[in-house]
C-alpha positions, 0 to 999 in steps of 0.5 A: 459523488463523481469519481473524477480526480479532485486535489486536497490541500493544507498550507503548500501540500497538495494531494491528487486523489483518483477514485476512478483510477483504483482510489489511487493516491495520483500525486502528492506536491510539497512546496511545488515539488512532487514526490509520486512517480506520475502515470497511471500506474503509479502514485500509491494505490491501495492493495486489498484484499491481499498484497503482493503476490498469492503463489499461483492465484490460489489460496485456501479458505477452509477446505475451499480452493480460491483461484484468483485472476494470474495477473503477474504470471504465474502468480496474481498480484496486488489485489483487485481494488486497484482496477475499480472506480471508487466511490466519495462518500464525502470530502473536504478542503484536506480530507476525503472518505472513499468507498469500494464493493468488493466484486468478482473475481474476489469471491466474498462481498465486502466494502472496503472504504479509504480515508485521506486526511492532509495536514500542512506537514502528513498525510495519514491513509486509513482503510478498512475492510468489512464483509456484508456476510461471510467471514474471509481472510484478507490483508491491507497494503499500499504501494507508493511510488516515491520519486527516486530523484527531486532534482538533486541527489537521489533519495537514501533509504533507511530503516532497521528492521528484525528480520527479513523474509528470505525470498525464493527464486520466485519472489516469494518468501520461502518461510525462512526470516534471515538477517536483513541484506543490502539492496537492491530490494524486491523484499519484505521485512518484519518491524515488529515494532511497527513500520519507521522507514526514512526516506532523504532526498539530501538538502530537500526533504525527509519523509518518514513513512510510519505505520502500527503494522509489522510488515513492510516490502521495499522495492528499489530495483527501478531507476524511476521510483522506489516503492515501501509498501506498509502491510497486515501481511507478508506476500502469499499471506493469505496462504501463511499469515491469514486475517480474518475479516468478520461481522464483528471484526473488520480488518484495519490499517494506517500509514502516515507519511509526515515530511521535513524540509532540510 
């Protein structure tokens, strides 16, 4: 199938998917109103094989060195799915399956595939990511941009996590879990319990982003947008946290982000 843009819908929410554009969610409308910051690097794209930042662009797989592309120096970022045309494996009124081949830089072959299954009240993302040979450390994120202001008061966000990764002058987790701060946030939290974050645009909706994960990176340092970010793994975890993608064991992930107009 092409990989032009194509629109989901369930009752009044409708979901912009955009597989030439890094699988990228491109906008989700609620009763009219949009809920992703527009543009092309925005909507909620997909961060695999990692997510966040690898200290340097290196990481270690066995005794191999890995040096990835340095595309937020000095570190590389967001994995590299987001600059690649995906492709439809099928689609429907309110659900599509899509797929991408792991490519250069990454160096291991692999299929990541995506599905995005709207409901008139949520809108579940699933991935997983499986290796066409040889085993290798990998982890699975989003990054949505929520749109800070509907129209009325800005959003509130709240969540309770265990702990929050102490992060170093380079935006890195230090190693240190220390007691969860006030924002503003450039930060990852541990939900051991899994990924519960409420997002309230006061007297329009309530969003609930959930997920089985543990991690989540909250990013409210833009007046534009703020990002919460479920993942498999901190940032730099494929250094510190590594999951193993396998022939038997393929890495998977979910979030379901379910709304409630007020």
């Amino acid at each position: 199938m092409s990989d032009e843009d194509f629109t989901l819908t369930a009752g009044d929410a409708e979901v912009t998917v955009r597989p030439g554009n890094g699988g990228r969610i491109g906008g989700l409308r609620v009763g009219g109103a949009e809920l992703l910051r527009q543009g092309e690097r925005f909507g909620c794209f997909p961060m695999v094989p990692w997510c966040g930042r690898i200290r340097e662009g290196r990481f270690r797989d066995g005794a191999d060195i890995r040096q990835m592309p340095l595309n937020s120096p000095p570190h590389a970022i967001h994995g590299t799915v987001r600059d690649g045309a995906w492709k439809v494996a099928r689609r429907s009124a309110d659900e599509a399956v899509l797929t991408y081949d792991l490519v250069a830089p990454w160096p291991y072959s692999g299929r990541v595939t995506q599905i995005v299954a709207l409901t008139e009240d949520a809108l579940t993302l699933s991935m997983a990511v499986e290796t066409h040979g040889s085993s290798f450390p990998a982890q699975i994120g989003w990054h949505p941009w929520f749109n800070r202001n509907l129209g009325g008061e800005d959003v509130q966000v709240a969540f309770d996590p265990a702990w929050q990764e102490e992060r170093g002058e380079d935006h890195l987790p230090t190693g240190n879990r220390v007691e969860p701060k006030p924002g503003p946030w450039d930060d990852c939290f541990g939900m051991p319990d899994g990924v519960s974050v409420a997002l309230t645009w006061p007297g329009r909706l309530r969003l609930d982003v959930t997920s089985p994960q543990k991690w989540v990176v909250v990013y409210d340092e833009q007046d534009a947008a703020v990002c919460v970010e479920p993942q498999t793994g901190p940032p730099d975890g494929l250094n510190t946290l590594p999951r193993l993608v396998t022939p038997l064991e393929p890495l998977e992930a979910t979030t379901t982000w379910r709304w409630t107009r007020l």
